[in-house]
Z-matrix of the N, CA and C atoms (Angstrom, degrees):
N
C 1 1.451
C 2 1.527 1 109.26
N 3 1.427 2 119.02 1 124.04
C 4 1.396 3 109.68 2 155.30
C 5 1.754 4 112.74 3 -96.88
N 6 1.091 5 118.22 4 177.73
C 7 1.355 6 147.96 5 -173.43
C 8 1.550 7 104.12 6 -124.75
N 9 1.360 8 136.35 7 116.92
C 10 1.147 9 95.02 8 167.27
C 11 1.987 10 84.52 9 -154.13
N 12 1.546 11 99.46 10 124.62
C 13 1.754 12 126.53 11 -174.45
C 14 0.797 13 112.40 12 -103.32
N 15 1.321 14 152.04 13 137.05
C 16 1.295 15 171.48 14 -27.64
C 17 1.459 16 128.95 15 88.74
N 18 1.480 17 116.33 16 83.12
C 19 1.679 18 126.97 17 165.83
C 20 1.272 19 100.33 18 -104.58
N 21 1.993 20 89.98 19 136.83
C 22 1.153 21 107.32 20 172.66
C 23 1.654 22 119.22 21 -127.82
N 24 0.931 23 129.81 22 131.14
C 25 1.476 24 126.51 23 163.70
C 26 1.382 25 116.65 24 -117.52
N 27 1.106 26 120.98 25 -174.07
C 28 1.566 27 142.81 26 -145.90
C 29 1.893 28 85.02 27 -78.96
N 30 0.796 29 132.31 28 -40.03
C 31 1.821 30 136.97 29 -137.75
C 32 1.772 31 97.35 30 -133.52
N 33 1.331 32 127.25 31 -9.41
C 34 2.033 33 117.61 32 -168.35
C 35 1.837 34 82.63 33 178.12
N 36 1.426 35 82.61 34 151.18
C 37 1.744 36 119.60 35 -179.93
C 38 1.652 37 88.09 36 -124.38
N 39 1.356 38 97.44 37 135.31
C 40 1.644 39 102.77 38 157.44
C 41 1.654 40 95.67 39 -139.34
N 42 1.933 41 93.23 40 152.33
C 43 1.492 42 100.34 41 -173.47
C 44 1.472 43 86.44 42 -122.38
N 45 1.397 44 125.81 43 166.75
C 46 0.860 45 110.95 44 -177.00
C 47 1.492 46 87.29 45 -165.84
N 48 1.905 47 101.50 46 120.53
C 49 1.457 48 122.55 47 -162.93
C 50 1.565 49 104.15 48 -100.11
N 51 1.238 50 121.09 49 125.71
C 52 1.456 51 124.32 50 158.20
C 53 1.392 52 122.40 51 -138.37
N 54 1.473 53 112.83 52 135.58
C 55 1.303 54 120.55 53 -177.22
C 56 1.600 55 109.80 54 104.76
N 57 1.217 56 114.65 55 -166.12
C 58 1.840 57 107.47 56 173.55
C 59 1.423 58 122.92 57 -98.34
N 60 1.553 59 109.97 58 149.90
C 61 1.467 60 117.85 59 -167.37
C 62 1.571 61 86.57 60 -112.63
N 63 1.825 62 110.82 61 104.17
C 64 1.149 63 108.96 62 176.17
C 65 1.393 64 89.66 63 168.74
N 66 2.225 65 101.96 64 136.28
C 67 1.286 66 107.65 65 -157.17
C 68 1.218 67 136.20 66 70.80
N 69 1.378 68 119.52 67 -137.05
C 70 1.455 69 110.34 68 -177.94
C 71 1.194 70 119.86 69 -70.48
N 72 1.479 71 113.85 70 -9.24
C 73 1.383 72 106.30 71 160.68
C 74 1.349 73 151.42 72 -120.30
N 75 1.473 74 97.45 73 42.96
C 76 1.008 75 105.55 74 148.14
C 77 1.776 76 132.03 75 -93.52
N 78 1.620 77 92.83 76 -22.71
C 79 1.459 78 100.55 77 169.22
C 80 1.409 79 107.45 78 -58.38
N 81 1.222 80 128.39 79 -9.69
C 82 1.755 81 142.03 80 -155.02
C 83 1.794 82 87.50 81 -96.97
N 84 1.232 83 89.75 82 -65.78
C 85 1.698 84 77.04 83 178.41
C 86 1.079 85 150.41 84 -95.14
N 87 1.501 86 114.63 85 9.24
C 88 1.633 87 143.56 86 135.89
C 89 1.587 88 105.06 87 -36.91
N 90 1.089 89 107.15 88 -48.73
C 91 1.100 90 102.62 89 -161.58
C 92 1.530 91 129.93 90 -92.29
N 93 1.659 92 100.76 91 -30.87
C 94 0.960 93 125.18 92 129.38
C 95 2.255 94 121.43 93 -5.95
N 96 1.385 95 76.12 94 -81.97
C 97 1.924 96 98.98 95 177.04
C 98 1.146 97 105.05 96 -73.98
N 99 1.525 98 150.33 97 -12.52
C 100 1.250 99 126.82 98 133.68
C 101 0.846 100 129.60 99 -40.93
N 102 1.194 101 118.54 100 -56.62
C 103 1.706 102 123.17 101 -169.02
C 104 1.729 103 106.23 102 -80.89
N 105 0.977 104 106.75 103 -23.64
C 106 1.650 105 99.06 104 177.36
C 107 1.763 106 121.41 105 -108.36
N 108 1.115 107 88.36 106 2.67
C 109 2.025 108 101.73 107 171.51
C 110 1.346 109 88.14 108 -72.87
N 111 1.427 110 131.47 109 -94.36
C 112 1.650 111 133.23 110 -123.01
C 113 1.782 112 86.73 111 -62.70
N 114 1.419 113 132.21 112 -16.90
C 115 1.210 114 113.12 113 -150.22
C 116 1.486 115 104.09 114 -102.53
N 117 1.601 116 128.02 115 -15.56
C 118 1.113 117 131.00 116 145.87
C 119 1.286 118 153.35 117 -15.76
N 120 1.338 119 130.46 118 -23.24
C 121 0.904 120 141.35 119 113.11
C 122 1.843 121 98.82 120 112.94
N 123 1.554 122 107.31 121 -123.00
C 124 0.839 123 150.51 122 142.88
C 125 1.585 124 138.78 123 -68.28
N 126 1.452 125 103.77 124 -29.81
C 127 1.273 126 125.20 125 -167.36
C 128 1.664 127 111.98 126 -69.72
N 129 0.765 128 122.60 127 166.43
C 130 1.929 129 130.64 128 -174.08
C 131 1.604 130 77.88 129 -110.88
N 132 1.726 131 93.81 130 156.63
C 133 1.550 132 125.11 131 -171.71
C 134 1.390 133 106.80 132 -133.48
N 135 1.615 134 128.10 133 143.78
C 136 0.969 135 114.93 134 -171.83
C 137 2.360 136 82.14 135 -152.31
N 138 1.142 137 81.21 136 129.16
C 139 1.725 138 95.09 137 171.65
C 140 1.523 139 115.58 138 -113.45
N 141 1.932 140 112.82 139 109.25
C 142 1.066 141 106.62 140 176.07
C 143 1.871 142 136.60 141 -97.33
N 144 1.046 143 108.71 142 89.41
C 145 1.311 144 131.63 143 -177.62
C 146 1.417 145 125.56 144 -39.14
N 147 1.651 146 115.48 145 -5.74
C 148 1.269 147 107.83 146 -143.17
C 149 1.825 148 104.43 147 -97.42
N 150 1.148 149 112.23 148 2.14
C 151 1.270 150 131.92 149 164.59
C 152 1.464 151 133.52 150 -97.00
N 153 1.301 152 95.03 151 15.31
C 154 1.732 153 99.78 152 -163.26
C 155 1.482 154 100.34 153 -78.78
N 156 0.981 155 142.84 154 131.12
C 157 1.113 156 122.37 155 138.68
C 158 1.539 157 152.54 156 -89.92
N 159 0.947 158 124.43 157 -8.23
C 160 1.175 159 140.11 158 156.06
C 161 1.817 160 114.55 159 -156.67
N 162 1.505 161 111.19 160 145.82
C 163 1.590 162 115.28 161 -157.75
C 164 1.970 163 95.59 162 -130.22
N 165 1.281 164 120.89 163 88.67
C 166 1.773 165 84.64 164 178.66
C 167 1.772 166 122.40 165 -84.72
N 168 0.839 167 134.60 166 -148.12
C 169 1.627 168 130.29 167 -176.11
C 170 1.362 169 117.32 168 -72.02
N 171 1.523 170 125.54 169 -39.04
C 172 1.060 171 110.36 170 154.98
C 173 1.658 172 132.79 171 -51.90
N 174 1.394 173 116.07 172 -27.12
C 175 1.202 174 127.09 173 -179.44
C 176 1.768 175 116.58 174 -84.72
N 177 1.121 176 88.38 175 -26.31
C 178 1.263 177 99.15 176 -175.13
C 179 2.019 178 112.05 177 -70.13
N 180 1.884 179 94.69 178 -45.80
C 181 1.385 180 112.32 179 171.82
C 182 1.493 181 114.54 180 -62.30
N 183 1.220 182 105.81 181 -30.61
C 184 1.646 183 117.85 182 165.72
C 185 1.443 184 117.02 183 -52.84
N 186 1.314 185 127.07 184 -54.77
C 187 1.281 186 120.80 185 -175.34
C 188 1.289 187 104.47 186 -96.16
N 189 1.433 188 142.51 187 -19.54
C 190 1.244 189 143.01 188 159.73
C 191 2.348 190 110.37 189 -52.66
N 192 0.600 191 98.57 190 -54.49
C 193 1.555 192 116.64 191 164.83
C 194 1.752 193 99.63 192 -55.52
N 195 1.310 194 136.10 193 -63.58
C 196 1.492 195 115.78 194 161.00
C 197 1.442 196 140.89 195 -57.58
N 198 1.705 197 92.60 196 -39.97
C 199 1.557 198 88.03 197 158.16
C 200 1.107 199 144.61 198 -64.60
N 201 1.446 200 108.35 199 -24.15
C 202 1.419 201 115.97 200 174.49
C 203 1.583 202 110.60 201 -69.36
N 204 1.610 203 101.11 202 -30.69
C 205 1.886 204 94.19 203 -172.73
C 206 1.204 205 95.21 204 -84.37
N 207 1.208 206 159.78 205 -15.12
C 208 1.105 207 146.92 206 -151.82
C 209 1.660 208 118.11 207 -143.24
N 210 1.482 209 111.23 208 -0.21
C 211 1.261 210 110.33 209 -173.50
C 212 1.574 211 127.17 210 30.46
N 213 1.282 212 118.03 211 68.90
C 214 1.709 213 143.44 212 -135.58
C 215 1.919 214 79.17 213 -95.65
N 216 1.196 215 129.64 214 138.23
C 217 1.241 216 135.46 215 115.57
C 218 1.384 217 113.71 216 -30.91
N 219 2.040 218 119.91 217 120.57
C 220 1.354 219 102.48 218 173.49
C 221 1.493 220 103.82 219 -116.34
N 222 0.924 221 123.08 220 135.21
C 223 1.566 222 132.08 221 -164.51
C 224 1.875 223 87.85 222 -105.04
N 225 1.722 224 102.39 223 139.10
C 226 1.462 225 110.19 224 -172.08
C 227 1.199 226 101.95 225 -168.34
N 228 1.441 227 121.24 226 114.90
C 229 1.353 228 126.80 227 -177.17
C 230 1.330 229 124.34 228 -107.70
N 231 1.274 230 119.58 229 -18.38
C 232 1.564 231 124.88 230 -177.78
C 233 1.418 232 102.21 231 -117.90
N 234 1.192 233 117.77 232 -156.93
C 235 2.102 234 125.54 233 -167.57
C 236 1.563 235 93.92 234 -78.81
N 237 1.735 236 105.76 235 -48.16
C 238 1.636 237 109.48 236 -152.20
C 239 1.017 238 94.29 237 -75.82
N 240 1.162 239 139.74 238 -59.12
C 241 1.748 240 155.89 239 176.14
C 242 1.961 241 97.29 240 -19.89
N 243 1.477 242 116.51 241 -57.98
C 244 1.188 243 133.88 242 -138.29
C 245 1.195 244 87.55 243 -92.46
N 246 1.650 245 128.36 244 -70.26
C 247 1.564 246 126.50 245 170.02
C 248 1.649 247 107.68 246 -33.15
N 249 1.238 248 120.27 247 -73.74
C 250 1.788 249 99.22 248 170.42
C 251 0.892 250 127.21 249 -16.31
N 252 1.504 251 123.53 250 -73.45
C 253 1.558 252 136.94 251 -161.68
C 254 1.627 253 90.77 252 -79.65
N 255 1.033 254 145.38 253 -40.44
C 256 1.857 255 135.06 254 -178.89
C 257 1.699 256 98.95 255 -41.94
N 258 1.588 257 100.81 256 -61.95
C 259 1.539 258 127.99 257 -174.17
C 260 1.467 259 108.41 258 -33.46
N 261 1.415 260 102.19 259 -64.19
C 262 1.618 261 109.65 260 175.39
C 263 1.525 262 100.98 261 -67.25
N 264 0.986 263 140.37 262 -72.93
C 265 0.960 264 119.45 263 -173.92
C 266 1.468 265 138.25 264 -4.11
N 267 1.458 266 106.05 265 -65.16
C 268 1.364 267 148.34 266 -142.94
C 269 1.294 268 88.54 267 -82.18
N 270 1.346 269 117.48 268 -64.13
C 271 1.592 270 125.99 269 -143.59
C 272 1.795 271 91.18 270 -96.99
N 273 1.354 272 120.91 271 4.30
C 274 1.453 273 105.21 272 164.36
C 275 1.283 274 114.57 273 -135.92
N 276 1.736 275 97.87 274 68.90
C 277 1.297 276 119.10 275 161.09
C 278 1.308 277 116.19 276 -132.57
């Protein structure tokens, strides 16, 4: 199961991922980032990771594919959280 929340204000979007990005949900949050990319604006993005628990390659290409469009703040509080967001990092440069 993922979780995946969404606050928005006038000035930052935060998404905020919990549970695993894998299978059907990642199509969940593809799709997700369709619908909430074009509408972004101006606004700063921030993706919170710190609940993830497990991400496999499709999921991983999933949020790597947003970060790149959106250059997301990745918020990561524990090892697994942090290896994600390093990952993306890394591989979208």
């Amino acid at each position: 199961m993922l979780r995946i929340t969404i606050q928005e204000t006038e000035s930052a979007v935060a998404i905020k991922l919990e549970g695993r990005i894998v299978g059907a949900w990642v199509e969940e949050l593809s799709r997700t980032w369709a619908q909430l990319g074009p509408r972004l604006g101006e606004r700063t993005i921030s993706i919170d990771l710190c609940n993830v628990t497990y991400s496999d390659s499709r999921g991983d290409q999933a949020l790597r594919n947003i970060y790149q469009q959106s250059h997301a703040r990745l918020i990561a509080n524990n090892p697994w959280a942090q290896y994600i967001a390093d990952g993306i990092a890394k591989s979208s440069k």
